[in-house]
SEZA-812397 format. One line per field, with one value per residue: residue in one letter; y, x, z of N, C-alpha, C in turn. Coordinates in steps of 0.02 Angstrom, whole numbers, m for minus. Layout:
% residues N
code <- (A	...)
n_c2 <- (Y	...)
n_c1 <- (X	...)
n_c3 <- (Z	...)
ca_c2 <- (Y	...)
ca_c1 <- (X	...)
ca_c3 <- (Z	...)
c_c2 <- (Y	...)
c_c1 <- (X	...)
c_c3 <- (Z	...)
***
This chain:
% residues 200
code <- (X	X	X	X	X	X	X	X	X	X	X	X	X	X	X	X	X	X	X	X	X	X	X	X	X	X	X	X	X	X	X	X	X	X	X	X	X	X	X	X	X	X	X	X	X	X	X	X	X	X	X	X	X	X	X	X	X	X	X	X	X	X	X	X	X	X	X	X	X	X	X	X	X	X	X	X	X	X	X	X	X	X	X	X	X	X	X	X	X	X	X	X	X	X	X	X	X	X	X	X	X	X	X	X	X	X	X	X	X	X	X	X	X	X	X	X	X	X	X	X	X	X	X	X	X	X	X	X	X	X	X	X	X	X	X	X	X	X	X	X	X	X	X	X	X	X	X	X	X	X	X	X	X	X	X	X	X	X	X	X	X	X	X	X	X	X	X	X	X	X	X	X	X	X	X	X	X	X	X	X	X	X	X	X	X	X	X	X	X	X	X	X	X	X	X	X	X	X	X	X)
n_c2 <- (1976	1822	1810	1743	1586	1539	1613	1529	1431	1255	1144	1026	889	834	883	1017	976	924	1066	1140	1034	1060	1182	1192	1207	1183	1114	1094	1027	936	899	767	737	617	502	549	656	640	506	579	673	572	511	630	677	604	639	637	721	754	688	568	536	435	340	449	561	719	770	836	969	1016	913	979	1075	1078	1026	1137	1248	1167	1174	1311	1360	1299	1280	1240	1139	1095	977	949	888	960	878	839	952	1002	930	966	1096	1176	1176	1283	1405	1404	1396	1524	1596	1554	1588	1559	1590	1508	1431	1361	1316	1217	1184	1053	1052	964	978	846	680	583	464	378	356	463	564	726	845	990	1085	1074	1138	1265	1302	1388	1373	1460	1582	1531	1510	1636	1694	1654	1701	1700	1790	1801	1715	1632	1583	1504	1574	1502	1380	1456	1552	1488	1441	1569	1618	1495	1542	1663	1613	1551	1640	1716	1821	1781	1631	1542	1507	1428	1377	1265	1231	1071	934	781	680	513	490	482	413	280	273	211	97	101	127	154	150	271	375	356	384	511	581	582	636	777	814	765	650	517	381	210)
n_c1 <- (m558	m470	m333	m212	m147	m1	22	m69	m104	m52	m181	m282	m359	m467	m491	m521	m649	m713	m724	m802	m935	m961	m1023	m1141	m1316	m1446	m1505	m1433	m1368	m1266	m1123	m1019	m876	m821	m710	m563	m619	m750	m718	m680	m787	m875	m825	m831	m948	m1105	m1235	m1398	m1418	m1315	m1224	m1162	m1024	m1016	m903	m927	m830	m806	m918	m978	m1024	m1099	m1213	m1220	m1264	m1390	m1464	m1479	m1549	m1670	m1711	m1716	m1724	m1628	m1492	m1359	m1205	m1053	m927	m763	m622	m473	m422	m544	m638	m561	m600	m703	m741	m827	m913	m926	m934	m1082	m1130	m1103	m1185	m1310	m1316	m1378	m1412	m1376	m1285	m1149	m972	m814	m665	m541	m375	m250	m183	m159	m191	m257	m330	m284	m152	m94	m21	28	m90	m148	m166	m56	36	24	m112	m222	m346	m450	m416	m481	m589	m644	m632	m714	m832	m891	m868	m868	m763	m616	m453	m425	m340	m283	m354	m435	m476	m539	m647	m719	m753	m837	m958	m969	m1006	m1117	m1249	m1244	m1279	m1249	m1173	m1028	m878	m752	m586	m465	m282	m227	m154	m72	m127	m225	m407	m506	m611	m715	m827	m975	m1031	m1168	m1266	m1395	m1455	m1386	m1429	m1570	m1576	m1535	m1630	m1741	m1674	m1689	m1825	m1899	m1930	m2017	m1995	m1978)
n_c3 <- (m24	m13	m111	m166	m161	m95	25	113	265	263	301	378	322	377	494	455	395	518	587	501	525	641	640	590	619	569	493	381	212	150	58	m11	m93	m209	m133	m10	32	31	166	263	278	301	449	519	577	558	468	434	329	242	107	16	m109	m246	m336	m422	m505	m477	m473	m367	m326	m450	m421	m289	m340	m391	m294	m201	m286	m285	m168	m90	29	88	188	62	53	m23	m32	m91	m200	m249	m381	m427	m440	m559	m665	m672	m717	m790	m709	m619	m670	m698	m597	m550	m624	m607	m472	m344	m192	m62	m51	m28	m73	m62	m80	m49	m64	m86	m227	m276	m376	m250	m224	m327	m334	m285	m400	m475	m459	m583	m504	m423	m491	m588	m585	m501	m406	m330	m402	m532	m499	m477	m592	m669	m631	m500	m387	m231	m187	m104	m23	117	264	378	493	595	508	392	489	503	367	324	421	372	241	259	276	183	35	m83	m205	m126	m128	m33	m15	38	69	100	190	148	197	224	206	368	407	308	191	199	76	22	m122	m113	0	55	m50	7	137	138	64	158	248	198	203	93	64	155	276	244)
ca_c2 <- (1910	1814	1777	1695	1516	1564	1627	1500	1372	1174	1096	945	884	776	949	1087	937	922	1134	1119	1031	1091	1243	1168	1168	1231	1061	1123	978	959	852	757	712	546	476	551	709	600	459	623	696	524	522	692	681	558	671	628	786	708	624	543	534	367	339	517	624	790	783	855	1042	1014	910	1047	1167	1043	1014	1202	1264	1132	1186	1375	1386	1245	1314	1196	1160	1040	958	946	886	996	851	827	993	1024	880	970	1175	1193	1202	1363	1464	1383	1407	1596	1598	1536	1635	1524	1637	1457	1377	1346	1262	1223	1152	1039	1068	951	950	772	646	534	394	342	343	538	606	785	902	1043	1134	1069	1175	1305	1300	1418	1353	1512	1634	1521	1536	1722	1709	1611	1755	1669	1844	1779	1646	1642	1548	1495	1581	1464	1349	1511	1591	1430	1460	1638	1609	1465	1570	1717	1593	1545	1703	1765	1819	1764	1586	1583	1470	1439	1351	1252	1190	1027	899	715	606	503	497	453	341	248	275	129	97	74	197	149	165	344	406	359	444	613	618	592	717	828	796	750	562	465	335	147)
ca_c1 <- (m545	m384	m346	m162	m118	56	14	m86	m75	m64	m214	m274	m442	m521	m491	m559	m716	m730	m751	m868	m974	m972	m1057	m1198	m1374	m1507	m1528	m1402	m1355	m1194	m1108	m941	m842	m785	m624	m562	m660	m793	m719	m687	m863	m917	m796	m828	m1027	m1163	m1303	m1455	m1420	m1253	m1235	m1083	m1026	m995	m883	m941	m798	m803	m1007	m1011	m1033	m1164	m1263	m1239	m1325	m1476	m1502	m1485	m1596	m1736	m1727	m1682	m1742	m1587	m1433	m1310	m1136	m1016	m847	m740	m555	m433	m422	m624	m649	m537	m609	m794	m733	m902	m990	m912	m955	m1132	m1170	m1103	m1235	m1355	m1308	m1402	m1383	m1382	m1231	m1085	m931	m754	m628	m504	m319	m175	m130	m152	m245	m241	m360	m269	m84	m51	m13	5	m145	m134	m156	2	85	m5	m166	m247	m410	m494	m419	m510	m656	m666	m631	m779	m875	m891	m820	m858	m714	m557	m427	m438	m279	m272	m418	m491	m500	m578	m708	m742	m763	m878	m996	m1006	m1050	m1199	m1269	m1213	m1324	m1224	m1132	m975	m790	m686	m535	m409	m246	m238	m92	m98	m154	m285	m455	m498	m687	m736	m924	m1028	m1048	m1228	m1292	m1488	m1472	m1352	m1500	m1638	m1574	m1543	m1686	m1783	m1636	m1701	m1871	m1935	m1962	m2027	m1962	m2017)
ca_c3 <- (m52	m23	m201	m190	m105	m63	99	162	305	246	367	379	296	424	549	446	408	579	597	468	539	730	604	555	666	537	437	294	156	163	m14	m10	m150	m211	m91	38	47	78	213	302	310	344	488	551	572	495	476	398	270	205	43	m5	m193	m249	m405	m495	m481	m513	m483	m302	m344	m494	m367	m230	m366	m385	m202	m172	m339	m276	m95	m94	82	146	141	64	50	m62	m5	m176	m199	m314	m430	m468	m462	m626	m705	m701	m724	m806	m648	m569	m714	m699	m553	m555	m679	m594	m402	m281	m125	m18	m87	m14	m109	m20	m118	m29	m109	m84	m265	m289	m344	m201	m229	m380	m350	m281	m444	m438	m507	m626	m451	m393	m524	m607	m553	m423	m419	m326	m457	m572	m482	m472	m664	m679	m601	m419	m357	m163	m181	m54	14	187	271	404	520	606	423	365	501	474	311	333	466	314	186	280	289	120	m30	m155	m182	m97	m130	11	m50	76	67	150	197	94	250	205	253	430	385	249	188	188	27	m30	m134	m113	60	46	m62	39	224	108	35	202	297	146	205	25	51	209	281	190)
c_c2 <- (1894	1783	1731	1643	1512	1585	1590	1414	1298	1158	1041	931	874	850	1001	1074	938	997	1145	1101	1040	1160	1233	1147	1191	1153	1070	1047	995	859	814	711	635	553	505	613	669	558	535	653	649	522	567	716	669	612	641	668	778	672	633	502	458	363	400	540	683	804	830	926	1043	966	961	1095	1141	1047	1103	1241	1214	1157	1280	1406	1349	1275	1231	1200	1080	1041	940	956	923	956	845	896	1021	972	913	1075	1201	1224	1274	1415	1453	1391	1471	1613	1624	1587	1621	1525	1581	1402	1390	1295	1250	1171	1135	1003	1036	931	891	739	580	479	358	342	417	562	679	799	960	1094	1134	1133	1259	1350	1352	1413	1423	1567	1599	1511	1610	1714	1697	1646	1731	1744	1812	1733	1687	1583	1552	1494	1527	1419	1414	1567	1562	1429	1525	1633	1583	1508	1625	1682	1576	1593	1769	1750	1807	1689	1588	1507	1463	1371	1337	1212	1131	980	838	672	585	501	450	394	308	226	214	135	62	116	202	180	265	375	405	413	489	625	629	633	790	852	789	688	539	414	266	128)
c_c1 <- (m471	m376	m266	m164	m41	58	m16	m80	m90	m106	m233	m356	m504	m551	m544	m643	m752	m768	m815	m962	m1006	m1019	m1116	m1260	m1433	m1515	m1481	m1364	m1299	m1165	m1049	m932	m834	m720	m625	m603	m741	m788	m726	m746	m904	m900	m828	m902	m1072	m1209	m1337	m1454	m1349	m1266	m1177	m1090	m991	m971	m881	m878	m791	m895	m1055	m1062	m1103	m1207	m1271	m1293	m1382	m1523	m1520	m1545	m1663	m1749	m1679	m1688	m1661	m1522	m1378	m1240	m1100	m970	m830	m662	m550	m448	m506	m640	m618	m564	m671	m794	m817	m944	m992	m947	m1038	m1175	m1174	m1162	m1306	m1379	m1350	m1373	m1384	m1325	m1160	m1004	m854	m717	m561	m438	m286	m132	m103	m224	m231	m262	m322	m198	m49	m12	m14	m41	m109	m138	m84	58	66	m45	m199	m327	m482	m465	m466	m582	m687	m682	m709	m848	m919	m843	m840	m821	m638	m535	m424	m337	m251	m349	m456	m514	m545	m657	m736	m766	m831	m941	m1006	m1041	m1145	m1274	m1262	m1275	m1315	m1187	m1052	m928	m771	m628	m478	m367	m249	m175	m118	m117	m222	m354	m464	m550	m668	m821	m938	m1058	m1105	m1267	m1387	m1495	m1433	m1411	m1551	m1625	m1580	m1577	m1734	m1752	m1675	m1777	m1924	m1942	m1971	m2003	m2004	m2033)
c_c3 <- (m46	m81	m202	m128	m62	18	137	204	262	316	349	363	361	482	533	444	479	597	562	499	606	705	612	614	644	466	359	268	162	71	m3	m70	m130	m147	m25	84	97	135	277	346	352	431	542	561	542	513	434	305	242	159	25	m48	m185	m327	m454	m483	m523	m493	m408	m307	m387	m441	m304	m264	m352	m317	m190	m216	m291	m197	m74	m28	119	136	124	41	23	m42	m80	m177	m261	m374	m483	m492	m560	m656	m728	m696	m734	m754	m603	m609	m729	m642	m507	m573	m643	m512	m358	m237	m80	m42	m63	m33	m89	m59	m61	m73	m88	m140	m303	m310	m309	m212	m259	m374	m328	m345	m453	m500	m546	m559	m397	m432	m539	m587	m520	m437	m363	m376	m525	m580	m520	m531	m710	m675	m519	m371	m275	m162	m142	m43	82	216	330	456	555	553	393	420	505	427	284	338	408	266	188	276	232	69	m84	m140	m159	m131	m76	m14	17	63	118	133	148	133	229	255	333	435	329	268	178	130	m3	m66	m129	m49	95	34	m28	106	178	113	83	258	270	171	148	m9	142	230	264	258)
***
């Protein structure tokens, strides 16, 4: 486990999104946070199995558990800025708890919250949001030492029996999309990416 941030590279969201999803060819759910976490994913590959958070923040992760608990065969995986993440702590130690071997959770760190004015986070200072994992009892949590760490990392979580963390620093450029904001129509592709609704 790499447990301190100190050592690792500043990358760039839209990039490591991009690696991400060059991963992915087994139908896996993939979550993205409110802002830019999300324009990113949108950006970086519409899939069917994408759902992009609208207004919740902090809600990516506790929906990753749901999707993953109801479908234990799919593997899935949550996009989740520093800032939401501390807003919803609860869920790490919840979904330790819980240890849905199909869960993948990646926390993207620049420290800020961007949407609203770049303010820095409690992770700008303090913070280390995978030691507060671990703490949580998420012992598979790491920082991503640089983009071929971040896919290593990835490629184990998939394949891992326990839920995993990967945690990346990332620069403040904003996102590269912007999701199409309708949430009827968000929900409906999922749920039929998910294959647990038809198409109307």
């Amino acid at each position: 486990m790499n447990s301190t941030q100190g050592n690792t590279k500043v990358m760039n969201r839209f990039d490591v999104t991009s690696r991400l999803i060059a991963k992915l060819n087994n139908e896996e759910a993939v979550i993205g946070g409110i802002g830019n976490t999300n324009f990113d994913l949108w950006a970086a590959g519409h899939r069917p199995q994408n759902f992009y958070m609208l207004g919740s923040m902090g809600l990516a992760f506790p929906i990753a558990l749901g999707v993953a608990l109801a479908q234990p065969d799919r593997r899935v995986i949550a996009l989740e800025g520093d800032g939401s993440l501390l807003m919803q702590l609860g869920a790490l130690s919840t979904i330790a708890n819980l240890r849905p071997k199909n869960l993948t959770v990646i926390v993207m760190d620049n420290g800020i919250y961007q949407i609203t004015g770049a303010q820095p986070t409690p992770a700008a200072g303090v913070a280390d949001v995978v030691a507060i994992a671990a703490g949580s009892g998420l012992v598979n949590s790491a920082w991503a030492a640089d983009e071929e760490d971040f896919e290593r990392l990835v490629e184990a979580s998939l394949t891992a029996s326990e839920p995993s963390l990967i945690a990346v620093r990332i620069d403040d450029k904003p996102g590269v999309g912007t999701t199409r904001r309708d949430p009827v129509q968000i929900r409906e592709r999922f749920m039929q990416g998910l294959g647990v609704r038809q198409p109307l």
